[in-house]
ZAKEMAR-75726 format. One record per atom (N, C-alpha, C): x, y, z; residue in three letters. Coordinates in steps of 0.1 Angstrom, whole numbers, plus 5000, padded with zeros to 4 digits. Layout:
BEGIN
XYZala...
END
This chain:
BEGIN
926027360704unk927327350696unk927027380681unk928127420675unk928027450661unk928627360651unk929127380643unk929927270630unk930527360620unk931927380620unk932227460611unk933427440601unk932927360590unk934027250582unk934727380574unk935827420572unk936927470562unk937327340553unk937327370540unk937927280525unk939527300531unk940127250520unk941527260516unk942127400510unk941027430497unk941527580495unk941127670503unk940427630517unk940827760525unk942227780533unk942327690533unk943927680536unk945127630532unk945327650520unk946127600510unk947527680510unk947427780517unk948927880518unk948627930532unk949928010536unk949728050547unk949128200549unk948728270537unk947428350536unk946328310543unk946128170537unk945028050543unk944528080557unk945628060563unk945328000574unk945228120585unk946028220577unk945528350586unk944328380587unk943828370573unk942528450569unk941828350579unk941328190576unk940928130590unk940728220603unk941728210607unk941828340621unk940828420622unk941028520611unk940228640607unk938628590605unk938628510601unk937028420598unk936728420617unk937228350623unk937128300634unk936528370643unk937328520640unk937628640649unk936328700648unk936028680630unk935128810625unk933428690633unk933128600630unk932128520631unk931728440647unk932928450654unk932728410667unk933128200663unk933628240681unk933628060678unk933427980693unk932628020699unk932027990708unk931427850709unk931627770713unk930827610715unk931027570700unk931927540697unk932127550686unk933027450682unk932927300673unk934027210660unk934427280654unk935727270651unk936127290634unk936227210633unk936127150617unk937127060610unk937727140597unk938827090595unk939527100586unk940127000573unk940327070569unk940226920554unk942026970554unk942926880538unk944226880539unk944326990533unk945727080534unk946027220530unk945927160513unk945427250508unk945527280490unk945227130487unk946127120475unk946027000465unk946826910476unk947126860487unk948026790496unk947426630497unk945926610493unk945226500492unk946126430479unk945926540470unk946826470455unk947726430458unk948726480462unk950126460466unk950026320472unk949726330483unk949226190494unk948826100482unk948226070476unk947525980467unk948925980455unk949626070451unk950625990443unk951625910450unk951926000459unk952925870471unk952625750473unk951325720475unk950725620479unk951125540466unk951025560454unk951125500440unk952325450440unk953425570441unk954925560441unk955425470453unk954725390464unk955025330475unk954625200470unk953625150463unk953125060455unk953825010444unk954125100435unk954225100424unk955225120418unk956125220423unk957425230420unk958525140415unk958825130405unk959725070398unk961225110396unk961525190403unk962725240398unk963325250417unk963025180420unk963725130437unk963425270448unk962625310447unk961725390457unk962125550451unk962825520440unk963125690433unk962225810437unk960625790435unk959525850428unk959425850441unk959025730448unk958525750470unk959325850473unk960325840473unk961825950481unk961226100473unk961526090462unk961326230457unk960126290458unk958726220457unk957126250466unk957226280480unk958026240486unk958126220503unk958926380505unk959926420500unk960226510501unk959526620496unk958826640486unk958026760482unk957026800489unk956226690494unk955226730502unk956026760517unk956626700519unk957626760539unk958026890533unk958226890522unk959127060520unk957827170521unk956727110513unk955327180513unk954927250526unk955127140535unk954527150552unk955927270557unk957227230557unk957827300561unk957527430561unk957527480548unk957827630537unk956427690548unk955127620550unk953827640557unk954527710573unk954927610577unk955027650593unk956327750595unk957427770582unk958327870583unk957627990578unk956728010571unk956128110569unk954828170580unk954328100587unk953528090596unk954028160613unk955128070612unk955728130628unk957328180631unk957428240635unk958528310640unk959628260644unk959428180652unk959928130663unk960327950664unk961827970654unk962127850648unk962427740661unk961927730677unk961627680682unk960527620687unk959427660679unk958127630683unk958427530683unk956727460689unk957027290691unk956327260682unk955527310672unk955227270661unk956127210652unk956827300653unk958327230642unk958627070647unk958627040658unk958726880665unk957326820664unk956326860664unk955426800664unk955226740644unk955226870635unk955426810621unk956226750617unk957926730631unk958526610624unk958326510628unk957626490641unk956626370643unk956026290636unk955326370628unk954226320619unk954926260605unk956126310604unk957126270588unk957626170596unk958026150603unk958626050613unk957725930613unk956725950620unk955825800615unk955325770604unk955225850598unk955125860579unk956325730575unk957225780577unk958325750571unk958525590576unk958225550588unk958225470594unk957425390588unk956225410585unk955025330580unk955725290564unk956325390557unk956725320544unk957825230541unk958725260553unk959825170556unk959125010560unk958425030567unk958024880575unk957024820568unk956024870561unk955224840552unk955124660544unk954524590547unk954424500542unk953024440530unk952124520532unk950924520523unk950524560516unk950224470500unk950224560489unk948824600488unk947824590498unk946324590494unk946224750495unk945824790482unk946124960478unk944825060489unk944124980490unk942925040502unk943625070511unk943924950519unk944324980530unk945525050532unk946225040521unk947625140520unk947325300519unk946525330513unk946025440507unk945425490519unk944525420530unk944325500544unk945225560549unk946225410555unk947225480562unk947925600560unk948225620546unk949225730540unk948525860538unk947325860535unk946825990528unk946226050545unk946025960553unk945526040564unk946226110572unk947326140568unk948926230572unk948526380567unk947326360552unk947626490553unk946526560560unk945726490568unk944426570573unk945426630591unk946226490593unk946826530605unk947826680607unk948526680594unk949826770594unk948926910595unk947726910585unk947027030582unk946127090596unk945926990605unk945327070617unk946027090629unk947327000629unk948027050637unk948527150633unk949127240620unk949627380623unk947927410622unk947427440619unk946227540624unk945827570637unk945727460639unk945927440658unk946727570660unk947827520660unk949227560666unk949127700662unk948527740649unk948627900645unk947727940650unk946427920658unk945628000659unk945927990675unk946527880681unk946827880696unk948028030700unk949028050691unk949828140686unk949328250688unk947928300683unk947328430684unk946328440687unk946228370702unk945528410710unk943928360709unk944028230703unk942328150698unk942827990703unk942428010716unk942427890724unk941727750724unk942127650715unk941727550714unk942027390717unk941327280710unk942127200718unk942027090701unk943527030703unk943426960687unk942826850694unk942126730683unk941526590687unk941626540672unk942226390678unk942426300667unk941226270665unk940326220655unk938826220650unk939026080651unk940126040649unk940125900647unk939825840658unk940425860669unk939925800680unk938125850686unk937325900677unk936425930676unk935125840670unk935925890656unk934625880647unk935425690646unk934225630646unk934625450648unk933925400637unk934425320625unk934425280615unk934425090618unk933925050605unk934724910602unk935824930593unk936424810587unk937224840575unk937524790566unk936624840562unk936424880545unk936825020541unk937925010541unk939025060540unk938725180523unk939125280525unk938525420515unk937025430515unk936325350520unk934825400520unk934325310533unk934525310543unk934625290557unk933125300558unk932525260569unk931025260573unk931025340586unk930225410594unk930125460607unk929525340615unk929925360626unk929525280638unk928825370649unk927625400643unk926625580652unk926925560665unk926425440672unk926425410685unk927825470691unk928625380686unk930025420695unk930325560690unk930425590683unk930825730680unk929925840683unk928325830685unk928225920687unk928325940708unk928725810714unk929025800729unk930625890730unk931625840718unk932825900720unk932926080722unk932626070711unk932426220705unk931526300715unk930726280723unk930326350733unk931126310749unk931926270750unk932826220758unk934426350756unk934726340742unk935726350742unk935626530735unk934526580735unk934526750731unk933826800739unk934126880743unk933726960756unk932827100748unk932127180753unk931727330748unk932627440751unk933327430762unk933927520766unk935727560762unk935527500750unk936727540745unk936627480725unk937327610720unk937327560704unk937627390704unk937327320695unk937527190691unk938627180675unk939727180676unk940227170661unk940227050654unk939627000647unk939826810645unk940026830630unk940226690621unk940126660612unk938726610603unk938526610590unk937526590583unk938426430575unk937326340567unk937426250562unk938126130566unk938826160577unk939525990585unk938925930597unk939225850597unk938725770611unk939225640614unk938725590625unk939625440624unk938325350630unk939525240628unk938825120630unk938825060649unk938124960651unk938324920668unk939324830666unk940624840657unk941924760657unk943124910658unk942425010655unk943525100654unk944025140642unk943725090631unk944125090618unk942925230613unk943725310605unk942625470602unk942225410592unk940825460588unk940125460581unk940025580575unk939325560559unk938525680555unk937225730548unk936725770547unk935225780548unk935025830530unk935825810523unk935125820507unk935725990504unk936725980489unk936726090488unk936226220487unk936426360493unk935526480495unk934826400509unk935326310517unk934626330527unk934826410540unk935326520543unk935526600553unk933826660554unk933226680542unk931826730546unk931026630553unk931526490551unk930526430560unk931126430573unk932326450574unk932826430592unk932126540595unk931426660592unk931326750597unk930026720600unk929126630592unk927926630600unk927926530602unk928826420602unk928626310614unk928526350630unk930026480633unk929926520646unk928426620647unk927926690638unk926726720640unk925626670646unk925826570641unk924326470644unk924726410656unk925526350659unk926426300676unk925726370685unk926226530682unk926726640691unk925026710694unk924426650685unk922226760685unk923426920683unk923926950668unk924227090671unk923127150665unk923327280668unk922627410664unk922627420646unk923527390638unk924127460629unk925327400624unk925127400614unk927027320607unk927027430594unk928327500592unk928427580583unk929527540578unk929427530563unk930627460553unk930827600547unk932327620546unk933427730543unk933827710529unk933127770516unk934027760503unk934327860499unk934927860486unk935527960478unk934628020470unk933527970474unk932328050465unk931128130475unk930528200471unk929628240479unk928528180483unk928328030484unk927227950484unk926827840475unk925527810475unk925327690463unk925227810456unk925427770441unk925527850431unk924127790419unk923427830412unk922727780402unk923527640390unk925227690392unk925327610377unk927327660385unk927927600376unk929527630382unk929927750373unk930427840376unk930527960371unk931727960360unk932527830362unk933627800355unk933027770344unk931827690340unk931427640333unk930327710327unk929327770332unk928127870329unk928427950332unk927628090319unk927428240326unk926328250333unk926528390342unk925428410350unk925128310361unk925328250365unk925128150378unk924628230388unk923628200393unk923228290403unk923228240417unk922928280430unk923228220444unk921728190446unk921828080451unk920528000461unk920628070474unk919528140476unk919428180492unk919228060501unk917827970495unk917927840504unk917127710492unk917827610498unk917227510490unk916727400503unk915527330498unk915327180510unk916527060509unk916526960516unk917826850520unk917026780509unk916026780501unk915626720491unk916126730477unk915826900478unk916426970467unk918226960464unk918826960478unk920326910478unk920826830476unk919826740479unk920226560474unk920626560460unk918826570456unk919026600442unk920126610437unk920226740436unk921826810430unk923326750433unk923226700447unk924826610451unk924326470435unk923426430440unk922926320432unk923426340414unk923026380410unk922926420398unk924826530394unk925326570409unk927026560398unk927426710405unk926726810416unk926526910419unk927826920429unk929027000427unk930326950440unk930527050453unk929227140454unk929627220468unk928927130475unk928127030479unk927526980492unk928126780488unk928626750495unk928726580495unk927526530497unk927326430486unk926326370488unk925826250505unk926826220511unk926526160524unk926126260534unk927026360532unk926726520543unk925126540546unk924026510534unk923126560540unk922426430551unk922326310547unk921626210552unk921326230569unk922726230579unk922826250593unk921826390595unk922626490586unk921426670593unk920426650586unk919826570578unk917926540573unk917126480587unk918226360596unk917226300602unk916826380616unk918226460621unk917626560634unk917226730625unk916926720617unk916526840609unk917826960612unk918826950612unk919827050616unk920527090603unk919827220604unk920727320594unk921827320589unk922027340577unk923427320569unk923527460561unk924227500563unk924827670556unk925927620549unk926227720536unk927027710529unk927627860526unk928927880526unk929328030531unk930528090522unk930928150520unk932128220514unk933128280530unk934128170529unk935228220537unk936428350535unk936228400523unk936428520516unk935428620525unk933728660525unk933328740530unk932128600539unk932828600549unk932228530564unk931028650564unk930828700564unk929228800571unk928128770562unk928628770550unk926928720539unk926428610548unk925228570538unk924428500547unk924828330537unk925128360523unk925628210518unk924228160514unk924128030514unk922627930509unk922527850524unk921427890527unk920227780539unk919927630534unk920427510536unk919427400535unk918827330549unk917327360547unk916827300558unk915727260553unk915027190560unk913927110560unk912827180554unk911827090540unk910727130537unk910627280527unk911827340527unk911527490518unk911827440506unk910927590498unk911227600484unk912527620481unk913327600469unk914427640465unk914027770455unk915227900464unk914628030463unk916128100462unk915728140448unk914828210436unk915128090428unk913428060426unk913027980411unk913627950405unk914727890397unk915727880388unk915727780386unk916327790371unk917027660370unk917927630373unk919027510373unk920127450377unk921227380370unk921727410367unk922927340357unk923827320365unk924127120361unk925427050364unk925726970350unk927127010348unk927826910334unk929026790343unk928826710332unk929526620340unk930226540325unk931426610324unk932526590310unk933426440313unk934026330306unk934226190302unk933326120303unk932226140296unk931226030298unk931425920287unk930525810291unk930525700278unk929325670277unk928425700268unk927025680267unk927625510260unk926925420267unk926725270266unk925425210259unk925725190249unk924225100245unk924324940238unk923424830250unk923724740251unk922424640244unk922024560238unk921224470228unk921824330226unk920624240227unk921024120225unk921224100211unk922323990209unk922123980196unk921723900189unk920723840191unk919123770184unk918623820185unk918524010187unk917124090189unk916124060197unk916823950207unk915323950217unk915324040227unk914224050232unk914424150242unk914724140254unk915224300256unk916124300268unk915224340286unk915324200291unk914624120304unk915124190314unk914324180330unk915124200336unk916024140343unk916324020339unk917523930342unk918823960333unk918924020322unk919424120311unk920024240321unk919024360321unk919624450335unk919924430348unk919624260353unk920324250363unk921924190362unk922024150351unk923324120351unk924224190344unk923924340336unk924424430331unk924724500349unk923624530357unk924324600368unk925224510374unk925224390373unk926124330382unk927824360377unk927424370365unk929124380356unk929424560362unk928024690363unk928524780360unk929224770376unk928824690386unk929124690398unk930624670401unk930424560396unk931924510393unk933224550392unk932624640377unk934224750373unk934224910381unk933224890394unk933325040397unk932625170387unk932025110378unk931225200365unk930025280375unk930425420374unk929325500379unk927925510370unk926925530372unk925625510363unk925025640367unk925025730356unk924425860354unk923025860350unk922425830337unk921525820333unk921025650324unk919825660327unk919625500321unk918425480313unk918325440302unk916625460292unk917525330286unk915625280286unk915625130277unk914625100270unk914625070258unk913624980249unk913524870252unk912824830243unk912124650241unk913524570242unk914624650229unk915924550224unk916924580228unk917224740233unk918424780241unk918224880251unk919124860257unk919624930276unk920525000274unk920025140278unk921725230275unk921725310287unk923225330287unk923225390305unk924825530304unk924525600306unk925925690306unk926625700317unk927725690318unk928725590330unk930325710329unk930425660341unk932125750341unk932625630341unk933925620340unk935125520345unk936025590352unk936025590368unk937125660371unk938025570376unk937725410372unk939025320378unk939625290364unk939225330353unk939625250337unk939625130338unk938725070342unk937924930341unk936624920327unk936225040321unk935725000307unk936324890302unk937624890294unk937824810287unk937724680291unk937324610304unk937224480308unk935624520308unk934724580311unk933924560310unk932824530294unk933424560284unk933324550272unk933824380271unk934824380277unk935224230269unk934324110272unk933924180286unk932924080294unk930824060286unk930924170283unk929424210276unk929724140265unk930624160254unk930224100242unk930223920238unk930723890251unk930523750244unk929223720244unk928523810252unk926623800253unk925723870243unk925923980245unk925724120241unk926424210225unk925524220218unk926024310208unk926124480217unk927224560215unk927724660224unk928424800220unk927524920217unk928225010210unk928125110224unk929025200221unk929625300230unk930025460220unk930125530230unk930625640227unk931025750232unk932625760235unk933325780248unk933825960243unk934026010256unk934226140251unk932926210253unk932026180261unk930926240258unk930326340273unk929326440270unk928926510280unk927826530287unk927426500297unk926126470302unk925226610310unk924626720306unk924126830310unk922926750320unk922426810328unk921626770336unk921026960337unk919726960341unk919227070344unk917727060351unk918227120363unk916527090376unk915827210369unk914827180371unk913327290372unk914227350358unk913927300349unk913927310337unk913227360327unk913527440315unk912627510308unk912727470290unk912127500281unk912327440268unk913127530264unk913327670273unk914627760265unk915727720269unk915727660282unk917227630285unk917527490279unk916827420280unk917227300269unk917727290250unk917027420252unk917227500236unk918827510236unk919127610245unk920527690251unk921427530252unk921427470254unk921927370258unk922427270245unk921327250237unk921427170230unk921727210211unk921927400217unk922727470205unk924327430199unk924127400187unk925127360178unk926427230179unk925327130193unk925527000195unk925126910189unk925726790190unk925426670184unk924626600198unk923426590193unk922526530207unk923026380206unk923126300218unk923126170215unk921926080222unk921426140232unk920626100240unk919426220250unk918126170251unk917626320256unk916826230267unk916926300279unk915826220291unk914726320299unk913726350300unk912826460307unk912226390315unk912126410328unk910826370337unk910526500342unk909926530354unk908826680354unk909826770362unk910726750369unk911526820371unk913026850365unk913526710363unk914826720357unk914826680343unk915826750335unk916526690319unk917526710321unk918026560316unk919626490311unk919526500294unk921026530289unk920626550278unk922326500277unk922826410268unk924026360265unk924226390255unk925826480251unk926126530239unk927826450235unk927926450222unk928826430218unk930026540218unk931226520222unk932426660222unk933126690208unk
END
């Protein structure tokens, strides 16, 4: 069997989903998964509804008017897609707005997790049943499968756990080789029936969870880039392509802020050593970046990842005594607390400083909490370069006509925090 995850921007219009086809056609699809992640930005969308079903203050104004934009989204997709304003598609996507709709009507719980499953996992559904349906259309015979009744979770609800055992007994139960597989990336459910989801950007891990289940051959992830790249090309010139890097070297990089490979995706294909390609669905025949087991990362380079809203944190007692590890254990317990991600960390005798994102805006409670202990300075707005296999010219390049605020080197990597 193979593994072959498509993103969202590969099928974000109905160019998308042709071009899919054409990938399909041009590369073969023989014993073969797909998964598919939600068309375009449709994850966003899902996630404001979800807010507006919560949150809404103005008597479901903002729900009604989100609920329509995204059904109009799906429509405009499958009227552009098919011909034949009787397909059963057309009934099958009002299916899916149908229990949608159902679910927000009946809805009794405000606990934003588990709301946020139910609702956002509409868009992984809508998006593979027309693909399904379009590729069944022309002549690429497959069979759609709810993942959910698959991939088996607890619930803990937006960052769900796997249950290997049962899932990987399902999932070989429930996919056959002899026919395409179309399924869904990042949902799952629980042994109550309630969907699950497995952490945002997780469609890369559904793809090697069924990997590892399935003993495949190969799992190849579909971007809009030609591969891992040295550095994001949005952001650096010259970025050059990784022919192959080790599950070590990948870690690394997911680790440290890198966004073509999810950091859980490698863990499952490290332990049966199964290859992970990374490919340009633009031109399917290159060969993309290799990560497998034990190789050098080739050609030699360096690596650039930036990672922009930082808050470089620096924490000190204020009797200048020093800072214990009963001190950092209860600094992490607070960073735990507010959901504070921890990028980089250096400490003296008298202060702990750590560069952190906030992606819940829980800072400000976290400050209020430190200083009744803690003397506590910060500095928000800030940018955190990171660079593998590292050189003193690129650190030069880097740290040109910045305000340094912090520098970290060990033998392979430098973190280097600047002020904006």
């Amino acid at each position: 069997m193979k593994v072959y995850k498509f993103g969202g921007t590969s099928v974000k219009d109905a160019d998308g989903v042709r071009n899919l086809k054409k990938v399909l056609q041009t590369i073969g699809y023989n014993d073969t998964v797909l998964v598919i992640s939600a068309m375009g930005k449709m994850t966003n969308a899902f996630e404001l509804l979800v807010t507006a079903h919560l949150l809404d203050d103005e008597k479901g104004v903002k729900e009604v008017i989100q609920y329509k934009e995204i059904k109009d989204f799906h429509i405009k997709m499958i009227n552009n897609l098919f011909d034949d304003d009787n397909h059963p598609i057309f009934e099958e996507v009002e299916d899916l707005f149908n229990d949608l709709n159902g679910f927000l009507f009946d809805n009794n719980f405000s606990d934003y997790d588990y709301v946020y499953d139910q609702i956002v996992s509409y868009a992984e559904l809508l998006s593979t049943k027309i693909c399904s349906a379009y590729l069944l259309e022309n002549g690429i015979k497959n069979k759609w499968l709810d993942i959910r009744k698959c991939i088996k979770t607890d619930n803990h609800f937006r960052q769900a756990n796997v249950d290997w055992e049962i899932t990987c007994d399902l999932l070989n139960r429930k996919i056959k080789s002899d026919i395409l597989t179309v399924t869904q990336g990042f949902i799952a459910g629980d042994n109550y029936g309630k969907t699950t989801t497995l952490g945002r950007e997780g469609s890369d891990y559904s793809a090697a969870i069924i990997a590892y289940c399935l003993d495949a051959k190969e799992i190849t992830i579909f971007k809009d880039v030609s591969g891992v790249l040295s550095a994001d090309p949005r952001e650096f010139e010259n970025a050059i392509l990784l022919n192959q890097i080790s599950y070590k070297e990948a870690v690394e990089l997911a680790f440290f802020g890198a966004s073509v490979i999810h950091p859980k995706t490698l863990q499952p294909l490290q332990k049966k050593k199964i290859p992970l390609r990374v490919k340009s669905f633009v031109n399917p025949l290159e060969k993309g970046t290799l990560v497998v087991n034990g190789v050098d990362i080739e050609p030699k380079t360096p690596c650039f990842i930036l990672k922009k809203n930082q808050i470089l944190l620096s924490i000190s007692d204020k009797d200048f005594h020093f800072i214990m590890e009963n001190d950092i254990s209860e600094i992490f317990d607070y960073l735990h607390q507010y959901s504070l991600k921890v990028n980089l960390i250096q400490n003296s005798a008298i202060s702990f400083t750590v560069c952190i994102e906030d992606n819940f805006n829980n800072f400000g409670s976290l400050i209020q909490d430190l200083n009744d202990k803690y003397k506590v300075l910060y500095n928000k707005n800030a940018t955190l370069y990171t660079i593998r296999h590292f050189s003193e010219e690129t650190i030069r390049k880097i740290e040109l006509d910045k305000k340094v605020l912090i520098k970290q080197l060990s033998r392979e990597t430098a973190q280097i925090v600047v002020q904006n």
